[in-house]
PQR file with spaces between the fields and no chain letter, atoms N, CA, C, O and H, PARSE charges and radii, in Angstrom:
ATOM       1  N    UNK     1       0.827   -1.193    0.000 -0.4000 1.5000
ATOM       2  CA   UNK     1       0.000    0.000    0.000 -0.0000 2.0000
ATOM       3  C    UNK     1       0.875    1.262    0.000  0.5500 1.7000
ATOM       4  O    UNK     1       0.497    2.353   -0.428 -0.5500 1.4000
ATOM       5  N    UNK     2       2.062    1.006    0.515 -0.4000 1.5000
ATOM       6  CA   UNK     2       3.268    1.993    0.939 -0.0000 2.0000
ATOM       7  C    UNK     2       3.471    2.788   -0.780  0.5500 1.7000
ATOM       8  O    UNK     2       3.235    3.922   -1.198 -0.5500 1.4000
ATOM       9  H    UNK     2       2.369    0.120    0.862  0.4000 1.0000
ATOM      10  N    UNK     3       3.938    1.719   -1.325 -0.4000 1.5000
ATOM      11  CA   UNK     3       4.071    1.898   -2.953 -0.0000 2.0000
ATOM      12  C    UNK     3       3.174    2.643   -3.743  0.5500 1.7000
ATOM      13  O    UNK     3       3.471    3.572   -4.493 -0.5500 1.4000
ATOM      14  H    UNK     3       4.131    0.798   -0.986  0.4000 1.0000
ATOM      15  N    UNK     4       1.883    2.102   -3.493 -0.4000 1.5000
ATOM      16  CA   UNK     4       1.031    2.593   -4.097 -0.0000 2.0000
ATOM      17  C    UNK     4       0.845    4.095   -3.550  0.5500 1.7000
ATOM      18  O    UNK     4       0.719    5.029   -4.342 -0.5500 1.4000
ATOM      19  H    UNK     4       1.642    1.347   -2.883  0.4000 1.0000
ATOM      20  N    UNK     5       0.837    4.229   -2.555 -0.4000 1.5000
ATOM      21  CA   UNK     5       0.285    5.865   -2.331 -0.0000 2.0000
ATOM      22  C    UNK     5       1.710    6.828   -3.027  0.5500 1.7000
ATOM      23  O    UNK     5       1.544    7.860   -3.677 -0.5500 1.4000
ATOM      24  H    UNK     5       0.939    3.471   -1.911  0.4000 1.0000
ATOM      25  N    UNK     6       2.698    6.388   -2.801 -0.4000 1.5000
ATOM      26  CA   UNK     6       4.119    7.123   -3.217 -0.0000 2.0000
ATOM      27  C    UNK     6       3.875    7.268   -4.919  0.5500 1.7000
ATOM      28  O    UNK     6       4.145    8.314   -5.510 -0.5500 1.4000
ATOM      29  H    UNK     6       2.832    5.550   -2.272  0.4000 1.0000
ATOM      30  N    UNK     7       3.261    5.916   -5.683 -0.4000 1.5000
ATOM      31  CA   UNK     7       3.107    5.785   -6.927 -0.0000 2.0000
ATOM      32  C    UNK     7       1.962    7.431   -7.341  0.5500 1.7000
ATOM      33  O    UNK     7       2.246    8.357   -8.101 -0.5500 1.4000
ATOM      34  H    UNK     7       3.042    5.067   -5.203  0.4000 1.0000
ATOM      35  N    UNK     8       0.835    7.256   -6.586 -0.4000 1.5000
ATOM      36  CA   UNK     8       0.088    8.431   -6.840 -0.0000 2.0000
ATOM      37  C    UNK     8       0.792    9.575   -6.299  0.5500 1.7000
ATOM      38  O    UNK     8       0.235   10.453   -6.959 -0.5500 1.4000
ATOM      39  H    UNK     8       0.605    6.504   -5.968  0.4000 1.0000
ATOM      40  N    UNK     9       1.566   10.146   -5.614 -0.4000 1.5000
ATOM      41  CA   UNK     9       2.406   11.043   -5.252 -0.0000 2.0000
ATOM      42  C    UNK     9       2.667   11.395   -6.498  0.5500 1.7000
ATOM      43  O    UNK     9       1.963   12.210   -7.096 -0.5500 1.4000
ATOM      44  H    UNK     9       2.018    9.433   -5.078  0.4000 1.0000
ATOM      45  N    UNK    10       4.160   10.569   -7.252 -0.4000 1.5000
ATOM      46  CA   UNK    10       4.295   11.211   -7.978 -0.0000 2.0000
ATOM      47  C    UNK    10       3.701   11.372   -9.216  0.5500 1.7000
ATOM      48  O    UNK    10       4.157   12.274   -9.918 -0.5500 1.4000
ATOM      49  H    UNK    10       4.732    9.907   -6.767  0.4000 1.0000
ATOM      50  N    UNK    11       2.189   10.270   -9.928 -0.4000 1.5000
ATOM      51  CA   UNK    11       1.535   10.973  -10.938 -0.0000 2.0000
ATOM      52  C    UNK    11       1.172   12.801  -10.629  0.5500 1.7000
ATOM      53  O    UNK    11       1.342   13.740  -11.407 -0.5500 1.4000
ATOM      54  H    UNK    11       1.818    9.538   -9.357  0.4000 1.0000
ATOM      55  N    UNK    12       0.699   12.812   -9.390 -0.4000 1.5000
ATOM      56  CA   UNK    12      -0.136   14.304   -8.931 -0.0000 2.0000
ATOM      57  C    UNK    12       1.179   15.043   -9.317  0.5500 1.7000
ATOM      58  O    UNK    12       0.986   16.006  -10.058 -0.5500 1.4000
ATOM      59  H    UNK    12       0.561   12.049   -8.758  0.4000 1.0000
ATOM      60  N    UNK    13       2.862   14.730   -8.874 -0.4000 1.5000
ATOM      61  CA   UNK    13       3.703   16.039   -9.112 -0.0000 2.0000
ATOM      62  C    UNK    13       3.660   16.327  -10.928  0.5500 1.7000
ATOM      63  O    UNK    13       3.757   17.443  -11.437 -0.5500 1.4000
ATOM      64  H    UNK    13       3.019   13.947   -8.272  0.4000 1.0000
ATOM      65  N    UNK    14       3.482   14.942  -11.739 -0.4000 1.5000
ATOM      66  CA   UNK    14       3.513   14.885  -12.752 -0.0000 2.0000
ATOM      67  C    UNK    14       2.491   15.990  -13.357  0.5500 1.7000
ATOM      68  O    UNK    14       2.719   16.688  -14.345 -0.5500 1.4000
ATOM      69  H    UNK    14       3.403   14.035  -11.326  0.4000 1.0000
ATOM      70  N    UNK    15       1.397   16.005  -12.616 -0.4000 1.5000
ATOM      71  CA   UNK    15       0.201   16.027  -13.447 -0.0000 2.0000
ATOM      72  C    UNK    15       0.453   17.764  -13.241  0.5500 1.7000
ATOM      73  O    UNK    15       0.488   18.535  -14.201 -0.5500 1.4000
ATOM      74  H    UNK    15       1.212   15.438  -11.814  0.4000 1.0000
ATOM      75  N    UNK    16       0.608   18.173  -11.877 -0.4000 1.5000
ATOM      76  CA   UNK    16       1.430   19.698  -11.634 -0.0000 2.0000
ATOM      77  C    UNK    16       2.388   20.385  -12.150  0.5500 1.7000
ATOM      78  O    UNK    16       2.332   21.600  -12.340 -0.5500 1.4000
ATOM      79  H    UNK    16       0.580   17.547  -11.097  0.4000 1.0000
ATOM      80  N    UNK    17       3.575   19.482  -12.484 -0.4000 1.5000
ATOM      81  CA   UNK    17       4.193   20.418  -13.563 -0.0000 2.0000
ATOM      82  C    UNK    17       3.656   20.317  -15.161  0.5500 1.7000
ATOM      83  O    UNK    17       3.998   21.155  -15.995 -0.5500 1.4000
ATOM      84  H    UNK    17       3.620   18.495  -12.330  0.4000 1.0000
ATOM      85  N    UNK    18       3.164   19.686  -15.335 -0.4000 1.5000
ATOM      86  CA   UNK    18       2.398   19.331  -16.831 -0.0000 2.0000
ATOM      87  C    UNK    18       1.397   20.934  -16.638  0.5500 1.7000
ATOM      88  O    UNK    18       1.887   21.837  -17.315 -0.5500 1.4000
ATOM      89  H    UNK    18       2.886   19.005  -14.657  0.4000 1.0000
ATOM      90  N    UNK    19       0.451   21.245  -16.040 -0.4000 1.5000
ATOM      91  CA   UNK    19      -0.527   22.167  -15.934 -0.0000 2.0000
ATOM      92  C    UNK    19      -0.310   23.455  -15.910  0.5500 1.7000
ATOM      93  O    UNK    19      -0.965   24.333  -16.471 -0.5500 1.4000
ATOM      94  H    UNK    19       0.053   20.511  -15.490  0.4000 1.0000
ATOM      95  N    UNK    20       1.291   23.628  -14.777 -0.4000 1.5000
ATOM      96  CA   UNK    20       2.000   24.298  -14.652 -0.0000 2.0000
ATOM      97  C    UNK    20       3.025   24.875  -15.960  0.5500 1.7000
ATOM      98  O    UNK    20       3.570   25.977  -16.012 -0.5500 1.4000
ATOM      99  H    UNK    20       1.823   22.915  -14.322  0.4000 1.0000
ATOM     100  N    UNK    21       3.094   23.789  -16.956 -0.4000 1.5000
ATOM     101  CA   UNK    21       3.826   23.840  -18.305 -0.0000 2.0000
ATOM     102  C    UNK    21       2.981   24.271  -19.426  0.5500 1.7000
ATOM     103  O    UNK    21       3.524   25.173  -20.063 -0.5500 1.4000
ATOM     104  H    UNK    21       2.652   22.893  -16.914  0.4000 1.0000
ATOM     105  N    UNK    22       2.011   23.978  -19.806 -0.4000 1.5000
ATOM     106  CA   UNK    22       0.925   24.243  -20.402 -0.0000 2.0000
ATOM     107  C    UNK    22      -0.657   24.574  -20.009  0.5500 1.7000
ATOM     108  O    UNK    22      -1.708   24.305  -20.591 -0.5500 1.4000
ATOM     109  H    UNK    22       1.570   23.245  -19.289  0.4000 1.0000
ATOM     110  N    UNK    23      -0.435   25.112  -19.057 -0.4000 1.5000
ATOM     111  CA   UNK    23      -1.823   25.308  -18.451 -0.0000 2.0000
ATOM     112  C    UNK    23      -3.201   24.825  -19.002  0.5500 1.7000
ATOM     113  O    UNK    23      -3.569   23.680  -18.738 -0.5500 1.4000
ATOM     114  H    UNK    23       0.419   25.330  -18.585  0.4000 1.0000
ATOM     115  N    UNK    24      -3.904   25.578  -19.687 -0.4000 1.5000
ATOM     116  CA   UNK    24      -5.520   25.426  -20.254 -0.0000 2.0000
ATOM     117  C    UNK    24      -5.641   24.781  -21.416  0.5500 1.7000
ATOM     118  O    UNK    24      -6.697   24.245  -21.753 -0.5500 1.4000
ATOM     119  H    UNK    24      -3.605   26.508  -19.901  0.4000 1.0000
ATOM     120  N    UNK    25      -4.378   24.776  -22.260 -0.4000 1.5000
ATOM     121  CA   UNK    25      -4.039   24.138  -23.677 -0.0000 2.0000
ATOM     122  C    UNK    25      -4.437   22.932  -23.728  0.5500 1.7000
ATOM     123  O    UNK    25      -5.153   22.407  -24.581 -0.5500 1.4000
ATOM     124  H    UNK    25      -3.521   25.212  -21.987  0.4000 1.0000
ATOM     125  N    UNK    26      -3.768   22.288  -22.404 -0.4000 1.5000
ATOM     126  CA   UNK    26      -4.113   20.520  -22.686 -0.0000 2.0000
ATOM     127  C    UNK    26      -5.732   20.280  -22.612  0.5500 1.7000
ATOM     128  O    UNK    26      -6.082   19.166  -23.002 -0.5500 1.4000
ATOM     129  H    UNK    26      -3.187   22.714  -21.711  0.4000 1.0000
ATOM     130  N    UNK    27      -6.686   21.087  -22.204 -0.4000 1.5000
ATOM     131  CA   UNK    27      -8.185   20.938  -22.066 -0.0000 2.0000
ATOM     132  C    UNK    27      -8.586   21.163  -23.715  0.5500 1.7000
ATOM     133  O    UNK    27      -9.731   20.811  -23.995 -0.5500 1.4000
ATOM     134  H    UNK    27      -6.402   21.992  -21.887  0.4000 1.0000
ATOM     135  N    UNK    28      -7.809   21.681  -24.771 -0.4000 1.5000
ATOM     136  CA   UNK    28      -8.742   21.863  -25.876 -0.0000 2.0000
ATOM     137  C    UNK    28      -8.014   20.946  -26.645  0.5500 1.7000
ATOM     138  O    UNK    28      -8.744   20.688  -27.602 -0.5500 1.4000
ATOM     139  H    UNK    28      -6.878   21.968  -24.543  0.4000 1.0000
ATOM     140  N    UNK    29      -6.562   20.068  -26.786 -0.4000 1.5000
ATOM     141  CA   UNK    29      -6.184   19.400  -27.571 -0.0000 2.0000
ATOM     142  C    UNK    29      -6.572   18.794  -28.350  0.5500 1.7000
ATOM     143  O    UNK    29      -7.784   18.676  -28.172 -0.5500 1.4000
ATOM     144  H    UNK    29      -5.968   20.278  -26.008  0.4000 1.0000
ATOM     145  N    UNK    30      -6.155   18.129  -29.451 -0.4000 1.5000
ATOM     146  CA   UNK    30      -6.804   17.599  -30.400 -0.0000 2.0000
ATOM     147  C    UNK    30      -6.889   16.272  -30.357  0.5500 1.7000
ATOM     148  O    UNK    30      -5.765   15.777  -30.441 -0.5500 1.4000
ATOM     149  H    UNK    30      -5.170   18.224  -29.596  0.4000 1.0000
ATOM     150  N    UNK    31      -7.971   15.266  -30.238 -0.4000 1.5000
ATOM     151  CA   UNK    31      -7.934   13.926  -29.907 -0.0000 2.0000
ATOM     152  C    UNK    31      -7.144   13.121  -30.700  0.5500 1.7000
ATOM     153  O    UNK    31      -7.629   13.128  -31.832 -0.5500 1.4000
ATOM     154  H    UNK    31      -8.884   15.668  -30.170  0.4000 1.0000
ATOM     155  N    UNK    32      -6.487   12.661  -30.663 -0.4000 1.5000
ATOM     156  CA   UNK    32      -5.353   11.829  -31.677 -0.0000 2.0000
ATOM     157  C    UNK    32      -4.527   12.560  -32.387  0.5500 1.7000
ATOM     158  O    UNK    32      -4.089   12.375  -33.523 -0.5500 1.4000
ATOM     159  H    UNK    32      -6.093   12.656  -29.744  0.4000 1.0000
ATOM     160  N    UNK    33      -4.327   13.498  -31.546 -0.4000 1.5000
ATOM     161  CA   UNK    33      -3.143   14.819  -32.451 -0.0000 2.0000
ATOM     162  C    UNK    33      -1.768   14.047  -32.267  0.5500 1.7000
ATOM     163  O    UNK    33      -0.838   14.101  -33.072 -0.5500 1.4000
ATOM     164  H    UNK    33      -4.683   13.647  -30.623  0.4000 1.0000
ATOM     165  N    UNK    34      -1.780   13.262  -30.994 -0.4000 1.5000
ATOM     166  CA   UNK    34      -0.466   12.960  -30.694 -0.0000 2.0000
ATOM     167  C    UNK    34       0.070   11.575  -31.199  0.5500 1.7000
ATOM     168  O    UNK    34       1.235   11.204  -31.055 -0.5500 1.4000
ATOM     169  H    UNK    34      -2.535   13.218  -30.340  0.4000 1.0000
ATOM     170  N    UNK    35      -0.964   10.830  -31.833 -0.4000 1.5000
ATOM     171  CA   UNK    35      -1.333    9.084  -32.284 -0.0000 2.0000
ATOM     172  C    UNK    35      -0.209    8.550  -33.070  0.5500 1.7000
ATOM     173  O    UNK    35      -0.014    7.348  -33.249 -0.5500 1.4000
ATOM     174  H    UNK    35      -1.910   11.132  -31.950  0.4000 1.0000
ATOM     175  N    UNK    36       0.709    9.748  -33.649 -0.4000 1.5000
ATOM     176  CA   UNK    36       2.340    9.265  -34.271 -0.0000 2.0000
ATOM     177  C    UNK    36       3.114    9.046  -34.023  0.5500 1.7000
ATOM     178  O    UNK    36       4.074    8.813  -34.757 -0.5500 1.4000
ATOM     179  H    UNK    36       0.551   10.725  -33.504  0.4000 1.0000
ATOM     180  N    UNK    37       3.050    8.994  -32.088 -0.4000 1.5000
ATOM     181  CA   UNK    37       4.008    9.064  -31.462 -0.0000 2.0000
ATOM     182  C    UNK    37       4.068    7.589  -30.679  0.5500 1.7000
ATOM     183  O    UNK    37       5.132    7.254  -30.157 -0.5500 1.4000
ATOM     184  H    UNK    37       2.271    9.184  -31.491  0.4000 1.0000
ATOM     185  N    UNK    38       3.440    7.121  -30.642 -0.4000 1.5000
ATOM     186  CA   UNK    38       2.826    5.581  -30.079 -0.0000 2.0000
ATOM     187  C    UNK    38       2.149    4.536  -31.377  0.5500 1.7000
ATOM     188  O    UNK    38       1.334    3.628  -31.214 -0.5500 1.4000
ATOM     189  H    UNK    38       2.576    7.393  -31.066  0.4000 1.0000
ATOM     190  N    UNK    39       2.686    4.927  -32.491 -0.4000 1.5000
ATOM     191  CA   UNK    39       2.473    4.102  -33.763 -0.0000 2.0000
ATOM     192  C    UNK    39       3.356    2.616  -33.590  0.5500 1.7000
ATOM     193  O    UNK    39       4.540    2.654  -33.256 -0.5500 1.4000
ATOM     194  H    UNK    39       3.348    5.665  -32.623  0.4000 1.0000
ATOM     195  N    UNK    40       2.761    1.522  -33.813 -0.4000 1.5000
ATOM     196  CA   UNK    40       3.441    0.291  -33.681 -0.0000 2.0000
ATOM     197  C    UNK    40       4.863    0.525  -34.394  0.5500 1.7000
ATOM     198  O    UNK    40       5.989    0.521  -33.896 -0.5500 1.4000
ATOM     199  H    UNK    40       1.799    1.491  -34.085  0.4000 1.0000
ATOM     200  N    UNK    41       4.493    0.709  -35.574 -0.4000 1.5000
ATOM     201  CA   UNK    41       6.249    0.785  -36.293 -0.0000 2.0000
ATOM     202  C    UNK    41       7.438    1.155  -35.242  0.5500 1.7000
ATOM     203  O    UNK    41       8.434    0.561  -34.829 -0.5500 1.4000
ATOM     204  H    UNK    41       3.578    0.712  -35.978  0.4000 1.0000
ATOM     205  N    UNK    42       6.858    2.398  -35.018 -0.4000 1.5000
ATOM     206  CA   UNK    42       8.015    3.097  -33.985 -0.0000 2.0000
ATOM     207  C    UNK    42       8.517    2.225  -32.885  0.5500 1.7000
ATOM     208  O    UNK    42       9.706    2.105  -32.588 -0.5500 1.4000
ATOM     209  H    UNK    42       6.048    2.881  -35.353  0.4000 1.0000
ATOM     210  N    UNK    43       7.218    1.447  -32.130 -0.4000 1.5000
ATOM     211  CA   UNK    43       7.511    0.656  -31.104 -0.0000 2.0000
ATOM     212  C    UNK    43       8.251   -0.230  -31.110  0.5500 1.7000
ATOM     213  O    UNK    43       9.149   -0.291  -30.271 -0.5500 1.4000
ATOM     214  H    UNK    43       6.252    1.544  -32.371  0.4000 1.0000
ATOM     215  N    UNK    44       7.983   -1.728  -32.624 -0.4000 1.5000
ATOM     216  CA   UNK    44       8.741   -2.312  -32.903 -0.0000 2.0000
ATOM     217  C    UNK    44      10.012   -2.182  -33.050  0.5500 1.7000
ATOM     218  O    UNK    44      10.824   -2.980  -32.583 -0.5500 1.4000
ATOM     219  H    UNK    44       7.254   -1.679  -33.306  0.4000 1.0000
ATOM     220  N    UNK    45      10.353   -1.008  -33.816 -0.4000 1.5000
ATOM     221  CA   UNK    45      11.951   -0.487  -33.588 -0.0000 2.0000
ATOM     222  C    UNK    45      12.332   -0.249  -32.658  0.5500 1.7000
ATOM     223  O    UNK    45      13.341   -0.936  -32.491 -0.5500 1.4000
ATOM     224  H    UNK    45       9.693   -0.359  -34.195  0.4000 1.0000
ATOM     225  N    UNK    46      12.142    0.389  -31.802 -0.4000 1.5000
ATOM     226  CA   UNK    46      12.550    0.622  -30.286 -0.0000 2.0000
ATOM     227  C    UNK    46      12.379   -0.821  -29.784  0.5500 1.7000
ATOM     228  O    UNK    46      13.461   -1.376  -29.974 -0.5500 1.4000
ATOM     229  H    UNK    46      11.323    0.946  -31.938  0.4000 1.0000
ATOM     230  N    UNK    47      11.691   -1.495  -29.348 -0.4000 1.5000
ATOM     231  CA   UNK    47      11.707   -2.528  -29.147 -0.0000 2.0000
ATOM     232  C    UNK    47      12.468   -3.640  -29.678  0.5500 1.7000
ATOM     233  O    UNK    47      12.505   -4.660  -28.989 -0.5500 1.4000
ATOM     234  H    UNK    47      10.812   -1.044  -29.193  0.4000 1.0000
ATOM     235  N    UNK    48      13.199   -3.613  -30.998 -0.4000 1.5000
ATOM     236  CA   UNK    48      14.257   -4.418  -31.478 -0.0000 2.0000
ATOM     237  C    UNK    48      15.501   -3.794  -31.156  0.5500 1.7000
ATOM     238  O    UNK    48      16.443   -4.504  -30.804 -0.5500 1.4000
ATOM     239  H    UNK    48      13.168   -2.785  -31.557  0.4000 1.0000
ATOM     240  N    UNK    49      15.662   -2.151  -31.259 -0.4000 1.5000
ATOM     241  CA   UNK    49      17.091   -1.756  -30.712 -0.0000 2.0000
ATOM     242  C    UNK    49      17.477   -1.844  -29.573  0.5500 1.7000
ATOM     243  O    UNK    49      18.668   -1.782  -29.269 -0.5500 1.4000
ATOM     244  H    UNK    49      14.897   -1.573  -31.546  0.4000 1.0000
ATOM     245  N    UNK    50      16.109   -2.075  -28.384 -0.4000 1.5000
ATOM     246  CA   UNK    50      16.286   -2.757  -27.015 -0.0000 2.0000
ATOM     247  C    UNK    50      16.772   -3.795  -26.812  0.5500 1.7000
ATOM     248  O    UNK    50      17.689   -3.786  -25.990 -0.5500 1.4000
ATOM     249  H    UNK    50      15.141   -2.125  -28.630  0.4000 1.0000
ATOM     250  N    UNK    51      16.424   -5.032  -27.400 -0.4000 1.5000
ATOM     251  CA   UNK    51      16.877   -6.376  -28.187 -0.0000 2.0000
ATOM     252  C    UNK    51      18.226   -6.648  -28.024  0.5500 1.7000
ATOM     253  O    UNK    51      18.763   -7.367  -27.182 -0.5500 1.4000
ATOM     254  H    UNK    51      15.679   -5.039  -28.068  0.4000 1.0000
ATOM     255  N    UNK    52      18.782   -5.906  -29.045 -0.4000 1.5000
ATOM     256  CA   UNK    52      20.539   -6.172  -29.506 -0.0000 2.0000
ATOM     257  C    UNK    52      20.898   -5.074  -28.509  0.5500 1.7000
ATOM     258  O    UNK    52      21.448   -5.854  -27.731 -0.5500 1.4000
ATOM     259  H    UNK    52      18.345   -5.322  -29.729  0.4000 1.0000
ATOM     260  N    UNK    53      20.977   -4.373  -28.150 -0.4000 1.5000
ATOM     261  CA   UNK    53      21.768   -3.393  -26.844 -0.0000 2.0000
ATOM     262  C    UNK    53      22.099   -4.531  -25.541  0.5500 1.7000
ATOM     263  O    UNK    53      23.099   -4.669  -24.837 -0.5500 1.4000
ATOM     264  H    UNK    53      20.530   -3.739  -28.782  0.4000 1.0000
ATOM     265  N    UNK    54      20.606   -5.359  -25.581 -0.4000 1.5000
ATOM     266  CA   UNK    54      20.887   -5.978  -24.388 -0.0000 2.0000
ATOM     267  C    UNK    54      21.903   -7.867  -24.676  0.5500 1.7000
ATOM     268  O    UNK    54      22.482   -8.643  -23.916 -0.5500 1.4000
ATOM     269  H    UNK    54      19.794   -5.247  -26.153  0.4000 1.0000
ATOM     270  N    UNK    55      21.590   -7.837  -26.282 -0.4000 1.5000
ATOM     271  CA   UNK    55      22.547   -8.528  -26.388 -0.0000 2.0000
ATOM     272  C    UNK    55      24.069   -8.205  -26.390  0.5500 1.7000
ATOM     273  O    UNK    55      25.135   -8.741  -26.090 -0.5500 1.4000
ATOM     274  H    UNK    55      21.120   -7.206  -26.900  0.4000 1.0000
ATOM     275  N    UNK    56      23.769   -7.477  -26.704 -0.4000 1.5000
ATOM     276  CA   UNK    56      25.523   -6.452  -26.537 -0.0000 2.0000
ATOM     277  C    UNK    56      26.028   -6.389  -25.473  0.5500 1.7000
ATOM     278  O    UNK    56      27.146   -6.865  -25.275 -0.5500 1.4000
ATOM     279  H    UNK    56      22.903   -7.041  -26.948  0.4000 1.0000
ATOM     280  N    UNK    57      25.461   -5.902  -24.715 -0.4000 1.5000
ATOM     281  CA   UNK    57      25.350   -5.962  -23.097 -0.0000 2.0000
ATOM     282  C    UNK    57      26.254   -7.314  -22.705  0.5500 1.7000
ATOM     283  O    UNK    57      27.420   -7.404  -22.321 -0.5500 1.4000
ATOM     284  H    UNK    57      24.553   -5.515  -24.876  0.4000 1.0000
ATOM     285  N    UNK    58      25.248   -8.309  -22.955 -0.4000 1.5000
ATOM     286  CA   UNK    58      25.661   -9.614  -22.323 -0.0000 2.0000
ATOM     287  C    UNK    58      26.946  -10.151  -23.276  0.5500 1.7000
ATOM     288  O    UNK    58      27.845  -10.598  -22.563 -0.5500 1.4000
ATOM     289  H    UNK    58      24.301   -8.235  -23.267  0.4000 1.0000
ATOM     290  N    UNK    59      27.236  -10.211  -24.665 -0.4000 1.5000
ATOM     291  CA   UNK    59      28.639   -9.807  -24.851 -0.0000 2.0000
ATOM     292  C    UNK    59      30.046   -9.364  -24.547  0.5500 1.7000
ATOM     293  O    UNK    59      31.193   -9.787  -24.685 -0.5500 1.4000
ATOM     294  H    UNK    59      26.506   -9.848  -25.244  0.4000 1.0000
ATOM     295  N    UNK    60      29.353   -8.208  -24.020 -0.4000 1.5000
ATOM     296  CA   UNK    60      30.354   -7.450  -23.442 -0.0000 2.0000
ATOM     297  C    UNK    60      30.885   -7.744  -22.219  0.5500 1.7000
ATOM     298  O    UNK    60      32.060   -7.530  -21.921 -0.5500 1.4000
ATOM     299  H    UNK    60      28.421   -7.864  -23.908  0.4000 1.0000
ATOM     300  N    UNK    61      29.831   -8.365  -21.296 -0.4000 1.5000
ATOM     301  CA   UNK    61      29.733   -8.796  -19.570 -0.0000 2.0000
ATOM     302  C    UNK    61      30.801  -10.318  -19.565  0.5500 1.7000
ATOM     303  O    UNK    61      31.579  -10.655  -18.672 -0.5500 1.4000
ATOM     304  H    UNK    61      28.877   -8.540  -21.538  0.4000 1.0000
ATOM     305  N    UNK    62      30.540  -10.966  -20.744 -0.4000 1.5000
ATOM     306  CA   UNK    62      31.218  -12.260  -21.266 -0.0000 2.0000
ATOM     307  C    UNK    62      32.741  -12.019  -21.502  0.5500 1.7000
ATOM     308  O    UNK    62      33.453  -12.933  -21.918 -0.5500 1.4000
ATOM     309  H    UNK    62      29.909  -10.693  -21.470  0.4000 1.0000
Protein backbone atom coordinates (compact mmCIF):
# COMPACT_ATOMS: atom_id res chain seq x y z
CA UNK A 1 0.00 0.00 0.00
CA UNK A 2 3.27 1.99 0.94
CA UNK A 3 4.07 1.90 -2.95
CA UNK A 4 1.03 2.59 -4.10
CA UNK A 5 0.29 5.86 -2.33
CA UNK A 6 4.12 7.12 -3.22
CA UNK A 7 3.11 5.78 -6.93
CA UNK A 8 0.09 8.43 -6.84
CA UNK A 9 2.41 11.04 -5.25
CA UNK A 10 4.29 11.21 -7.98
CA UNK A 11 1.53 10.97 -10.94
CA UNK A 12 -0.14 14.30 -8.93
CA UNK A 13 3.70 16.04 -9.11
CA UNK A 14 3.51 14.89 -12.75
CA UNK A 15 0.20 16.03 -13.45
CA UNK A 16 1.43 19.70 -11.63
CA UNK A 17 4.19 20.42 -13.56
CA UNK A 18 2.40 19.33 -16.83
CA UNK A 19 -0.53 22.17 -15.93
CA UNK A 20 2.00 24.30 -14.65
CA UNK A 21 3.83 23.84 -18.30
CA UNK A 22 0.93 24.24 -20.40
CA UNK A 23 -1.82 25.31 -18.45
CA UNK A 24 -5.52 25.43 -20.25
CA UNK A 25 -4.04 24.14 -23.68
CA UNK A 26 -4.11 20.52 -22.69
CA UNK A 27 -8.19 20.94 -22.07
CA UNK A 28 -8.74 21.86 -25.88
CA UNK A 29 -6.18 19.40 -27.57
CA UNK A 30 -6.80 17.60 -30.40
CA UNK A 31 -7.93 13.93 -29.91
CA UNK A 32 -5.35 11.83 -31.68
CA UNK A 33 -3.14 14.82 -32.45
CA UNK A 34 -0.47 12.96 -30.69
CA UNK A 35 -1.33 9.08 -32.28
CA UNK A 36 2.34 9.27 -34.27
CA UNK A 37 4.01 9.06 -31.46
CA UNK A 38 2.83 5.58 -30.08
CA UNK A 39 2.47 4.10 -33.76
CA UNK A 40 3.44 0.29 -33.68
CA UNK A 41 6.25 0.79 -36.29
CA UNK A 42 8.02 3.10 -33.98
CA UNK A 43 7.51 0.66 -31.10
CA UNK A 44 8.74 -2.31 -32.90
CA UNK A 45 11.95 -0.49 -33.59
CA UNK A 46 12.55 0.62 -30.29
CA UNK A 47 11.71 -2.53 -29.15
CA UNK A 48 14.26 -4.42 -31.48
CA UNK A 49 17.09 -1.76 -30.71
CA UNK A 50 16.29 -2.76 -27.02
CA UNK A 51 16.88 -6.38 -28.19
CA UNK A 52 20.54 -6.17 -29.51
CA UNK A 53 21.77 -3.39 -26.84
CA UNK A 54 20.89 -5.98 -24.39
CA UNK A 55 22.55 -8.53 -26.39
CA UNK A 56 25.52 -6.45 -26.54
CA UNK A 57 25.35 -5.96 -23.10
CA UNK A 58 25.66 -9.61 -22.32
CA UNK A 59 28.64 -9.81 -24.85
CA UNK A 60 30.35 -7.45 -23.44
CA UNK A 61 29.73 -8.80 -19.57
CA UNK A 62 31.22 -12.26 -21.27
Amino acid sequence: NFQRSRAFLFLNEIKRRFTSAFGDTAQTAIPYAMKHYSDSKDLETISRVHGELDELKNIMVK
